[in-house]
C-alpha positions as CSV (number, residue, x, y, z in Angstrom):
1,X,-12.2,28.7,31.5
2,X,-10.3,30.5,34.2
3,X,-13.1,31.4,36.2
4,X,-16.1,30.3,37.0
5,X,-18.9,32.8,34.4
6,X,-21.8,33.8,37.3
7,X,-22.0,36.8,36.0
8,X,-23.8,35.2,33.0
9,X,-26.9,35.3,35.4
10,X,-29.4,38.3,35.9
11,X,-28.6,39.2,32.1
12,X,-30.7,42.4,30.3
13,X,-31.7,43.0,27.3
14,X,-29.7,44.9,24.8
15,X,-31.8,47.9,23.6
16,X,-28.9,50.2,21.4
17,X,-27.2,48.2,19.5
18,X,-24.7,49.8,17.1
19,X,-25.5,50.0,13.9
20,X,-24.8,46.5,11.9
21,X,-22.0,46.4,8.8
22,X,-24.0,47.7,6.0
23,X,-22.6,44.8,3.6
24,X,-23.3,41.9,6.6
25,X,-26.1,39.7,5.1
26,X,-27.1,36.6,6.9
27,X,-26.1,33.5,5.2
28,X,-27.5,29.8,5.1
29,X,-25.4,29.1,8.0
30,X,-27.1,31.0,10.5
31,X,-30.3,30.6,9.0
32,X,-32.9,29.9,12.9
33,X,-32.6,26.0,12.8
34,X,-32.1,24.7,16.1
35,X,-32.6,21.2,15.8
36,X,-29.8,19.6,17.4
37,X,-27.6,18.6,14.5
38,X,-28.7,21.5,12.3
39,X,-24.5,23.3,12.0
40,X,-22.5,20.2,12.4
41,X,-23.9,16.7,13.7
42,X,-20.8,15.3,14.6
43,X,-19.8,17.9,17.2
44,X,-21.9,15.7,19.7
45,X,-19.0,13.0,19.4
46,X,-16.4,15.6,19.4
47,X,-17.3,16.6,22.8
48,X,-18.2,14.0,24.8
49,X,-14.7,11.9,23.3
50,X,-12.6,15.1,24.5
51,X,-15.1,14.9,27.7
52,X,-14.1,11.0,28.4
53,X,-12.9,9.5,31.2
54,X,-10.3,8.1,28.2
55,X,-9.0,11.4,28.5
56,X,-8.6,11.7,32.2
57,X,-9.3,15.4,32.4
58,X,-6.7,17.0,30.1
59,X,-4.0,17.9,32.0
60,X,-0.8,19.9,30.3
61,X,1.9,17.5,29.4
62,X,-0.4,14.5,30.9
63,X,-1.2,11.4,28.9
64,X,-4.7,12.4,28.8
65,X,-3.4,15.8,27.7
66,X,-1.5,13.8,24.9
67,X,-4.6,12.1,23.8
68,X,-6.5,15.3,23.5
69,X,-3.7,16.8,21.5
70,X,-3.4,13.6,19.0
71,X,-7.5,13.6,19.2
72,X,-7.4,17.2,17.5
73,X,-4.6,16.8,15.6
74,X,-5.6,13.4,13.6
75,X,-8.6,15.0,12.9
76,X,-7.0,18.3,11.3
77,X,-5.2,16.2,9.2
78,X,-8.8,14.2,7.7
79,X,-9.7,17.5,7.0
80,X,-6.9,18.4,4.9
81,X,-6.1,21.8,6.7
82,X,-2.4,22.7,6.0
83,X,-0.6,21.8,9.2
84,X,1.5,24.5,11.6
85,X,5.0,23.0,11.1
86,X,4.5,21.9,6.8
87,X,8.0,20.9,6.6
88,X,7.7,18.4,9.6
89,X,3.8,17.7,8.9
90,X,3.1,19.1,11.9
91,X,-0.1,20.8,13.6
92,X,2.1,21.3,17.3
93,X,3.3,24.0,18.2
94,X,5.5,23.2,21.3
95,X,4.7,24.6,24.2
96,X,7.1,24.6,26.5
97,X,6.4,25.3,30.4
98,X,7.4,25.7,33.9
99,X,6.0,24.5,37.0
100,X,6.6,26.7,39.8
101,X,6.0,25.1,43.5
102,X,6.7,27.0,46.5
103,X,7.7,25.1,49.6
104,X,8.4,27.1,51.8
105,X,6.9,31.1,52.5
106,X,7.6,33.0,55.3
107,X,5.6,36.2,57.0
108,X,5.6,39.3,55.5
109,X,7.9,41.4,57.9
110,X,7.9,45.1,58.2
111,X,10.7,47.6,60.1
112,X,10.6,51.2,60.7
113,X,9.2,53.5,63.6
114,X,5.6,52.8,62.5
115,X,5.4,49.1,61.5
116,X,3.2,47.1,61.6
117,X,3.1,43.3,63.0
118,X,4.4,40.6,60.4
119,X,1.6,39.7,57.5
120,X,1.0,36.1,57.7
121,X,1.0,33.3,54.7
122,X,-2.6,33.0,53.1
123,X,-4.7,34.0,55.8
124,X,-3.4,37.9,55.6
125,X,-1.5,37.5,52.6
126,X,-0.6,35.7,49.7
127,X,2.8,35.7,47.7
128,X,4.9,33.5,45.1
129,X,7.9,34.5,43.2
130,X,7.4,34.2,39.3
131,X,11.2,34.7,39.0
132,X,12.7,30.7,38.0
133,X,14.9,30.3,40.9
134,X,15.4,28.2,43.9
135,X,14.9,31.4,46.6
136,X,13.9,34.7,46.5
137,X,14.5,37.2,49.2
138,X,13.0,40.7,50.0
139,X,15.3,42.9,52.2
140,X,14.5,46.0,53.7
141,X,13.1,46.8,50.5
142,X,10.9,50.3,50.9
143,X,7.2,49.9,51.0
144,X,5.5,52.2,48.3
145,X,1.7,53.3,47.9
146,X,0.8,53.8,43.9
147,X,-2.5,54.2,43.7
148,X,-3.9,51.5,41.4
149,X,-0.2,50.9,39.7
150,X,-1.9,52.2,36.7
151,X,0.3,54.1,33.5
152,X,-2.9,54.9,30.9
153,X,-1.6,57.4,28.1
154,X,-5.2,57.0,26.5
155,X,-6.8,57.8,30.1
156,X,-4.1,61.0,31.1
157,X,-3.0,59.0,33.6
158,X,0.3,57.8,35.7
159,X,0.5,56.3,39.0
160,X,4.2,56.1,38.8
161,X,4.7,59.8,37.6
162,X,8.5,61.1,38.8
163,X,8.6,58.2,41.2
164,X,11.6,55.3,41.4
165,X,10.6,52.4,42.9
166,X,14.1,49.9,41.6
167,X,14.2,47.6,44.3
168,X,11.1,48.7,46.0
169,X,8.0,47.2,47.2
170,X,4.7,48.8,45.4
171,X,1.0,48.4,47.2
172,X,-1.7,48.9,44.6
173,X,-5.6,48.9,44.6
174,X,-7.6,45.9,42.2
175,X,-9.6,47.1,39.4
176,X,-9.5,51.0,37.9
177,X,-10.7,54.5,39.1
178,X,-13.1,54.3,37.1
179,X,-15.2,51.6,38.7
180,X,-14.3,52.9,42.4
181,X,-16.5,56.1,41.5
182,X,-18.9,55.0,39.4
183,X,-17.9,57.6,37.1
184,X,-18.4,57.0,33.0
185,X,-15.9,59.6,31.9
186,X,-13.0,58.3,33.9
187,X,-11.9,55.2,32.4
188,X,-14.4,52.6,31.1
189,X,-16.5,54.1,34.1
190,X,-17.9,50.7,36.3
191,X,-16.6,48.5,33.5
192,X,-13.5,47.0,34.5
193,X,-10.4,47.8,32.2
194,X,-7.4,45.9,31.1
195,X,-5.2,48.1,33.5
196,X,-7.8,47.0,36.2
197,X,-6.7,43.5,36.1
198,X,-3.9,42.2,38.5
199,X,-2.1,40.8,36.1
200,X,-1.5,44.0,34.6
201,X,-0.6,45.8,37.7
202,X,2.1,43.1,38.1
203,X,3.6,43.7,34.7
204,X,3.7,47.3,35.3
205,X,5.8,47.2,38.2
206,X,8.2,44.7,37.1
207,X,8.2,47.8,34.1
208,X,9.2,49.9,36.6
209,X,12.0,48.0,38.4
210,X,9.7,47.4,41.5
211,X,10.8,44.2,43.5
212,X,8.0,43.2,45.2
213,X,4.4,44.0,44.4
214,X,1.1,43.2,46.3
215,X,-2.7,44.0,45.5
216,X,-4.8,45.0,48.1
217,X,-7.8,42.1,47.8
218,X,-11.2,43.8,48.0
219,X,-14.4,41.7,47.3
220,X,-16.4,43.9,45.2
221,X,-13.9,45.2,42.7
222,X,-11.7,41.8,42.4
223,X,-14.7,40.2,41.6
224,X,-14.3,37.0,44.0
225,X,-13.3,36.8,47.6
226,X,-10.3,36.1,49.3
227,X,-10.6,32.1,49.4
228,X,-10.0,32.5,46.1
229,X,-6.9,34.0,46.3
230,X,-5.2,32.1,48.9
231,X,-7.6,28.8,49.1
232,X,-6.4,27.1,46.0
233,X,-2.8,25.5,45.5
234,X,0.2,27.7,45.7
235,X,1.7,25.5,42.5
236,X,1.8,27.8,39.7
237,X,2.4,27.4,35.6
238,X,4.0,29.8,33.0
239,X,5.8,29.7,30.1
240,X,9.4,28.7,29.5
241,X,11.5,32.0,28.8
242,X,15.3,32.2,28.4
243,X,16.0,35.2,30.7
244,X,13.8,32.6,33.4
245,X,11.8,35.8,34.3
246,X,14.3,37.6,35.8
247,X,12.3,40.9,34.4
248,X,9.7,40.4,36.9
249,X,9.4,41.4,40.3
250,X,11.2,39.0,42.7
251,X,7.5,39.1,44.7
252,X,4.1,38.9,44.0
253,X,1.5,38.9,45.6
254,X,-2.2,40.4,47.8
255,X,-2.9,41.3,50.7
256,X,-5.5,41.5,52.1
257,X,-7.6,44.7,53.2
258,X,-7.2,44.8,57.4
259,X,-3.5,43.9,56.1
260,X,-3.9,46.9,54.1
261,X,-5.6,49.4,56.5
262,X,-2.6,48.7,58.8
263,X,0.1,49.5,56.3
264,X,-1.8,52.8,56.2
265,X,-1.8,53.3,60.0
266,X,2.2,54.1,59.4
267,X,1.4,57.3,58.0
268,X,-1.8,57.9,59.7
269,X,-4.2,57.2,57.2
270,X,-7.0,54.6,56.4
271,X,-7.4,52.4,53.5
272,X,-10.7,55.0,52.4
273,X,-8.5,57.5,52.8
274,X,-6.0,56.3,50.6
275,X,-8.6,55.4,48.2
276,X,-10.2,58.6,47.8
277,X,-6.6,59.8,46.9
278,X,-6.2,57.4,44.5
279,X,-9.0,58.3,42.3
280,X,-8.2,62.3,42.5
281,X,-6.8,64.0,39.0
282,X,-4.2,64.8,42.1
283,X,-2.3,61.5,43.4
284,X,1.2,61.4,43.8
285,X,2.7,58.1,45.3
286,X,3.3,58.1,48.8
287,X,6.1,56.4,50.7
288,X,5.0,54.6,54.1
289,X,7.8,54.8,56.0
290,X,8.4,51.2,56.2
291,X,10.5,48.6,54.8
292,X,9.2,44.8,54.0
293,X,11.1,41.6,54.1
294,X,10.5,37.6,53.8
295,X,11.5,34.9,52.0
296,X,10.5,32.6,49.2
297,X,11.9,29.0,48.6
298,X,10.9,27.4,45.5
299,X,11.1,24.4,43.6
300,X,10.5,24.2,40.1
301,X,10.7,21.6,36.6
302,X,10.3,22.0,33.4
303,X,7.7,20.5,31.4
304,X,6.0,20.4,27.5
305,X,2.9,19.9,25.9
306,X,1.3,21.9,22.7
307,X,-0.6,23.9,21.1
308,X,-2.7,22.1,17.6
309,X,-2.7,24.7,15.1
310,X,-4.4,24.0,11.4
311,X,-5.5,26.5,9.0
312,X,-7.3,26.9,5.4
313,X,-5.1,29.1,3.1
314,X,-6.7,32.1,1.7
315,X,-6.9,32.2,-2.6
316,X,-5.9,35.8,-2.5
317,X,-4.7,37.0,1.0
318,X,-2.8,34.0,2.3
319,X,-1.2,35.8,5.5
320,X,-4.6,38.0,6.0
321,X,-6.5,35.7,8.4
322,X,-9.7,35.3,10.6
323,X,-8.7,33.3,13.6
324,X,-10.9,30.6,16.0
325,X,-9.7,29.8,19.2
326,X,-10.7,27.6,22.3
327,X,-8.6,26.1,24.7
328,X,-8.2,21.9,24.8
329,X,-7.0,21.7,28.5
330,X,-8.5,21.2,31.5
331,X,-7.1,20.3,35.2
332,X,-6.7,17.0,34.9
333,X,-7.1,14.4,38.0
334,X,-6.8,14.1,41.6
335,X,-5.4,10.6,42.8
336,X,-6.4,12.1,46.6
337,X,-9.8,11.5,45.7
338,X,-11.7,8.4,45.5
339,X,-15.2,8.8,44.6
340,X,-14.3,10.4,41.4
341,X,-10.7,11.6,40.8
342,X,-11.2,13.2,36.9
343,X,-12.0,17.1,36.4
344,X,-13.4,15.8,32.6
345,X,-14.2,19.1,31.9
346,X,-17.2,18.5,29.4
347,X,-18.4,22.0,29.6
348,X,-14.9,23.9,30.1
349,X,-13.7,23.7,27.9
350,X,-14.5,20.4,25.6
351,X,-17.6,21.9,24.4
352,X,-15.5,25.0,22.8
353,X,-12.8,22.7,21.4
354,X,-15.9,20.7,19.9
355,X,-17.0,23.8,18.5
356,X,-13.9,24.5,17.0
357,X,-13.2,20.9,15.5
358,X,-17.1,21.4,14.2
359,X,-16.1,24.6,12.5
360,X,-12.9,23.2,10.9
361,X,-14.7,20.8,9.6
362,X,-17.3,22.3,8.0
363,X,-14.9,25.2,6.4
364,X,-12.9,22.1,4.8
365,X,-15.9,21.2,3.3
366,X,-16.3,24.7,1.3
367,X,-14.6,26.7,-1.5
368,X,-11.8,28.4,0.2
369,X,-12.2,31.7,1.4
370,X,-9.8,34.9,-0.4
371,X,-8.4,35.0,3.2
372,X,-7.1,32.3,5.6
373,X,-8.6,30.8,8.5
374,X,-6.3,29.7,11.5
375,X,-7.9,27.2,14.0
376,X,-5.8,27.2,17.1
377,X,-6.2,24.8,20.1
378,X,-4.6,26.5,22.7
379,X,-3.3,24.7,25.6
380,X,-2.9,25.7,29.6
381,X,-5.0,27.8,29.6
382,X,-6.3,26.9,32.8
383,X,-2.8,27.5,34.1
384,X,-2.7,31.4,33.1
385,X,-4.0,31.8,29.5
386,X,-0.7,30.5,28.5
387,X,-0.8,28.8,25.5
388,X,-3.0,31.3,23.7
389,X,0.1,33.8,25.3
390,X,2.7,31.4,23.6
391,X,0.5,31.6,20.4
392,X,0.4,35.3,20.2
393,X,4.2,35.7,20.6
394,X,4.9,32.8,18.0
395,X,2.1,33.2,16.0
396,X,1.1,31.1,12.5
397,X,0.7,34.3,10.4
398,X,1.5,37.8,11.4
399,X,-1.2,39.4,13.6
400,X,-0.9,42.9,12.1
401,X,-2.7,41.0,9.2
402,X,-5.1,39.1,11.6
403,X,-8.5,40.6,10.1
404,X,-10.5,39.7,13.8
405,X,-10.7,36.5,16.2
406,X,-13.8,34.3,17.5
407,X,-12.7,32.8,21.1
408,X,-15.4,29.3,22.2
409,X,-15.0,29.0,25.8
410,X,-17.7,27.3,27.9
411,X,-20.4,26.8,25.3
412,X,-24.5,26.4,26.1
413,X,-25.7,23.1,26.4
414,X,-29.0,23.8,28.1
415,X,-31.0,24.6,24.7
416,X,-31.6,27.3,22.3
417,X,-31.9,30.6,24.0
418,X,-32.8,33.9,23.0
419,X,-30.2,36.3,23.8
420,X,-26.9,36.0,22.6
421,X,-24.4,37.0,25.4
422,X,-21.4,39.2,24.4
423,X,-18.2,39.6,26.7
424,X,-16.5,42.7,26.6
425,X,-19.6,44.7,24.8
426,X,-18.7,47.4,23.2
427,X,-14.8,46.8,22.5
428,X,-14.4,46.5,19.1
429,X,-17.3,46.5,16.5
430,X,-17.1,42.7,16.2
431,X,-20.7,43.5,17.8
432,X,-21.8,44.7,14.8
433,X,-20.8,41.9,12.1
434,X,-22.7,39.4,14.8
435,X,-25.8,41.4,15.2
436,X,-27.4,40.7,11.5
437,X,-27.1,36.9,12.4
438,X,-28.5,36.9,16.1
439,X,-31.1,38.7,14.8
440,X,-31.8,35.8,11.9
441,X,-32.3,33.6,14.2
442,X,-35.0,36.0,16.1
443,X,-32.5,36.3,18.8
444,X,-31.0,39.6,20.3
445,X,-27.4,40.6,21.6
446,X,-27.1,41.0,25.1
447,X,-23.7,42.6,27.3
448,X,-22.4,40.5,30.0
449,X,-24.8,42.4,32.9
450,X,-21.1,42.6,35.4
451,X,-18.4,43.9,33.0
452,X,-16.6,45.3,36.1
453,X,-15.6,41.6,36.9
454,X,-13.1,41.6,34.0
455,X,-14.2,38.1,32.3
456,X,-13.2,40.2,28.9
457,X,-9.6,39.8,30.5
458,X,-10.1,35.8,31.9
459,X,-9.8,33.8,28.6
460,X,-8.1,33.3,25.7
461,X,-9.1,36.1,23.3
462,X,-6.9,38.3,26.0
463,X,-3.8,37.7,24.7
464,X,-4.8,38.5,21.0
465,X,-6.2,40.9,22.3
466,X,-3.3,42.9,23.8
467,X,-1.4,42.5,20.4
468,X,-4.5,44.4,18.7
469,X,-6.5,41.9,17.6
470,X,-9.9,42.9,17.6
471,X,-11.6,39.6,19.5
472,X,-15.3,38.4,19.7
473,X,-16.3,36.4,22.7
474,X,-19.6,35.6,23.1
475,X,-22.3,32.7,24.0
476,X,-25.7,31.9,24.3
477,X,-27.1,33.2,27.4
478,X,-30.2,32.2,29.7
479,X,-33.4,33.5,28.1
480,X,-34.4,29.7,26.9
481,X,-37.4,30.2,23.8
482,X,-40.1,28.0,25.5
483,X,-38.7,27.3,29.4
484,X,-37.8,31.3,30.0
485,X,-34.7,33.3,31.8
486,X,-35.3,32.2,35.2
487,X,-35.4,28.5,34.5
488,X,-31.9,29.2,32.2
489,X,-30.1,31.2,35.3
490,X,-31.3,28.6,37.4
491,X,-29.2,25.9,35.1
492,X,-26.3,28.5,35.0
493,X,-26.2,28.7,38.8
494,X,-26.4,24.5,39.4
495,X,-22.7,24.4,37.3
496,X,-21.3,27.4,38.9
497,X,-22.1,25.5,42.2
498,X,-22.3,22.0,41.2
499,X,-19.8,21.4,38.5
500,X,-17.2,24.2,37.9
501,X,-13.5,23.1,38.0
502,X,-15.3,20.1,39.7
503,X,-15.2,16.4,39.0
504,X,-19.0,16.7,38.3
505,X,-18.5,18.5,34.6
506,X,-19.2,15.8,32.9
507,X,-20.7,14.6,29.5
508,X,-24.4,14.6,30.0
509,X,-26.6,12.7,27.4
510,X,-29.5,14.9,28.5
511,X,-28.2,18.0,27.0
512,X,-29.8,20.0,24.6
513,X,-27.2,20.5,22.2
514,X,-29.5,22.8,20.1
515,X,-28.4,25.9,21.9
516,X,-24.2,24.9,20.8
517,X,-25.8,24.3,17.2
518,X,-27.3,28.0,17.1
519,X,-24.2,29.2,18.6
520,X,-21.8,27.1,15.9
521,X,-23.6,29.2,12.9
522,X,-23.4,32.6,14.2
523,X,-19.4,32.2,14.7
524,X,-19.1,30.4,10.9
525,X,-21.2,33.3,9.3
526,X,-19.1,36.2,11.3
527,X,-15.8,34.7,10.1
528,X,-17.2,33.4,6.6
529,X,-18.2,36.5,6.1
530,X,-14.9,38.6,7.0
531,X,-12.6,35.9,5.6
532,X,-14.2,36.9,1.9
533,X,-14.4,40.4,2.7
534,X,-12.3,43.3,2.6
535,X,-13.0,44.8,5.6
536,X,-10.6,45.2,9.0
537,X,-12.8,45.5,12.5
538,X,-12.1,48.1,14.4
539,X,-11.3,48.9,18.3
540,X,-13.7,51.1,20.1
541,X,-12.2,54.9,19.8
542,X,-9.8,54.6,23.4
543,X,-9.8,51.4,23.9
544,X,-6.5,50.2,25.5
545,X,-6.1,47.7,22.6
546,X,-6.5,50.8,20.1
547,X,-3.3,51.6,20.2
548,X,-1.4,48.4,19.7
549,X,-3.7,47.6,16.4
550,X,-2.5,51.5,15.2
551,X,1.0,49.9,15.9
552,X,1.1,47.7,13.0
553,X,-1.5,49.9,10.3
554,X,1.3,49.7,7.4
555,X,0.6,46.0,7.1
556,X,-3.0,46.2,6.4
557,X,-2.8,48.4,3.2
């Protein structure tokens, strides 16, 4: 998983659920055994092989990678699920990527009657090029204050509004209006939006022909502090493209906010200032009578690995399909260190490609469904979500006609707990198929307790998402039934300190794989259920992802 899930700690109960699908019955699947084999009983051998030192942390295009891949893959095939690529035999789906390693950054330089002193490399700022080249320069390009870089039809609103900024250099907020004021009619209120996300905000000025674009790094509404932004290697991943991403901005990039109060000391103002202008009904961009210049050199090389997609073919609706999804990568090793150089990843993410080798499995062992059933093993995902992003752009089966998706990241290994954790609460009503089957196993549905942190937006269910795919992502939380909540935050802390994107996430025979087991049924029931139904979830009314779903209606008839 991208980032590290604290916020899974301090959750609270759920008390207004929506109301469940009337036709959702619970079925033997999900039926409150939590002994430890009670879903699948070979999942504990699925994860701790993907979890082996064998496969020396599952790096993208790594032999430990290739082991994972041909791990899943043989396995697919036992099954008899009908393979990606049938004319080759084939459960791969290339995925093809680009390492990007910057060498050499320079200072972020400013001119103008009211510059300020030059921005320096990771301690006041951060930048990369995404663009595929060898150098990058930024010239006198004029510096540009948008707001939060946000264009919402659905929300009214347009940071960019009669502004050009080809060839410019745009300086944007994190996050969304509507968590800076707290308020619950202006966007998702303190629950943090797609169009909060940096990510986004980057796309949207390479959209509007900006050439450089930073994010002004604020604690609170990033959701993690700077070190985190400019402690980490400077290498970066993405996806092979033809035009070598010439459509993106030259420069990307944060800065931080001292960096960004003296931006604002051009034209007198402060970064509060500038914020509460932001959030007004009022904003209009505002040029800060500077320009900005510095240089990237770059190295980069091209490399492959795959995605292992299988699926069961529906006897009636062949190209309508549920899809499962978790990610088989992780970061691999570290021959700089010597006590124990392999990030193994047990818990992120080979306990949620476990889970979805376990619910292959156990599908192939039933009467096929009226409607098909993809299982997708994305890969790089801890690189940028990418091959879930490859997957939605070259998908198996048309995702117009993708009935709803289940993402497994990061599953619960500390026992059976009460509350059933959902990410993104509210989204779509793929709350509401779960709900009958938590509640079957005397559990309840709780929502993530920090949704302005954006985990909805962190995994790979994000880039189904943003095609219109209405996507469930959830796990079991920390209310444990016999040791209590502050004993199952207290385990939730110890990885987040301990063992996240640390050699220390390892296979631990002292799990209680009950918890996974629980978790296993609830996601076979949900899809069992809508892959024999004829029913289409549906995003919340003004959801960003509403309106790509509308997009493609005429093929769901």
């Amino acid at each position: 998983m991208k980032y590290a899930l604290a916020g899974l700690i301090g959750l609270t109960v759920l008390t207004g659920c929506g109301p469940a699908s009337e036709e959702a019955k619970p079925t033997e699947k999900a039926a409150a055994d939590i002994k430890d084999s009670a879903f699948n009983p070979n999942y504990k051998n699925y994860l701790k092989t993907l979890a082996s030192d064998e496969f020396e942390g599952r790096a993208p295009a790594s032999e430990g990678g290739e082991k994972a891949v041909s791990f899943i893959e043989n396995h697919f095939r036992e099954w008899g699920l009908k393979p990606y690529d049938e004319e080759n035999n084939s459960y791969r789906q290339p995925l093809p990527l680009v390492k990007l390693m910057p060498y050499k950054v320079s200072s972020l330089s400013f001119s103008g009657e009211s510059a300020p002193e030059s921005m320096e490399y990771r301690t006041e700022m951060m930048a990369w090029t995404p663009r595929v080249v060898e150098e990058v320069n930024l010239n006198d390009s004029d510096v540009v204050f948008v707001g939060y870089g946000i264009v919402a039809p659905e929300y009214d609103w347009n940071d960019y509004e009669g502004l050009d900024v080809e060839g410019k250099t745009v300086v944007m907020f994190v996050n969304d209006p509507g968590y800076a004021t707290s308020d619950p009619e202006l966007f998702n209120g303190n629950a943090m939006t797609y169009y909060g996300r940096w990510t986004y905000k980057y796309e949207e000025a390479a959209r509007q022909g900006a050439k450089a674009a930073f994010v002004i790094h604020e604690t609170g509404p990033a959701g993690y502090g700077w070190g985190v932004v400019a402690g980490g290697s400077p290498v970066k991943f993405d996806l092979k493209r033809d035009n070598k991403n010439m459509d993106r901005a030259a420069v990307e990039g944060w800065i931080t906010e001292k960096s960004a109060n003296a931006l604002f000391a051009s034209v007198g103002k402060s970064l509060e200032e500038m914020k509460e202008q932001a959030v007004s009904g009022e904003f209009k961009p505002q040029s800060l009578d500077i320009q900005a210049a510095m240089t990237i050199n770059n190295k980069y090389e091209y490399l492959d690995t795959n995605n292992v997609i299988g699926y069961i073919e529906g006897t009636k609706y062949p190209e309508e399909h549920v899809i499962y999804m978790a990610h088989h990568d992780h970061l691999g090793m570290d021959p700089v260190r010597e006590d124990d150089p392999i990030y193994n990843g047990a818990q992120d993410n080979a306990s949620g490609t476990a889970a979805l080798m376990a619910m292959a499995e156990e599908f192939s062992k039933q009467p096929r469904p009226e409607r098909s059933i993809v299982f997708a093993a994305v890969g790089a995902e801890e690189s940028g979500l990418l091959g879930s992003a490859w997957y939605a752009d070259n998908p198996l089966l048309p995702l117009g006609k993708a009935v709803g998706g289940i993402n497994m990241d990061v599953m619960n290994v500390y026992g059976p707990m009460k509350d059933m954790v959902v990410v993104g609460y509210g989204n779509s009503n793929m709350d509401e198929y779960l709900k009958p089957y938590v509640e079957a196993q005397d559990r309840y549905i709780s929502p993530e307790p920090t949704p302005e942190k954006g985990f909805f937006y962190r995994s790979d269910h994000f880039n189904l998402a943003k095609k219109g795919v209405p996507m469930l992502y959830a796990k079991g939380g920390n209310d444990h039934f016999t040791k209590g909540r502050e004993w199952g935050e207290e385990q939730r802390a110890i990885f987040n300190r301990d063992a996240y994107h640390k050699p220390a996430d390892e296979f631990d025979e002292n799990w209680d794989l009950r918890g996974v087991q629980q978790d296993m049924s609830l996601f076979y029931a949900v899809g069992e259920e809508l892959a024999n139904s004829r029913e289409w979830p549906k995003w919340a009314p003004g959801n960003e992802f509403e309106a790509a779903r509308k997009a493609t209606q005429d093929m769901r008839k």
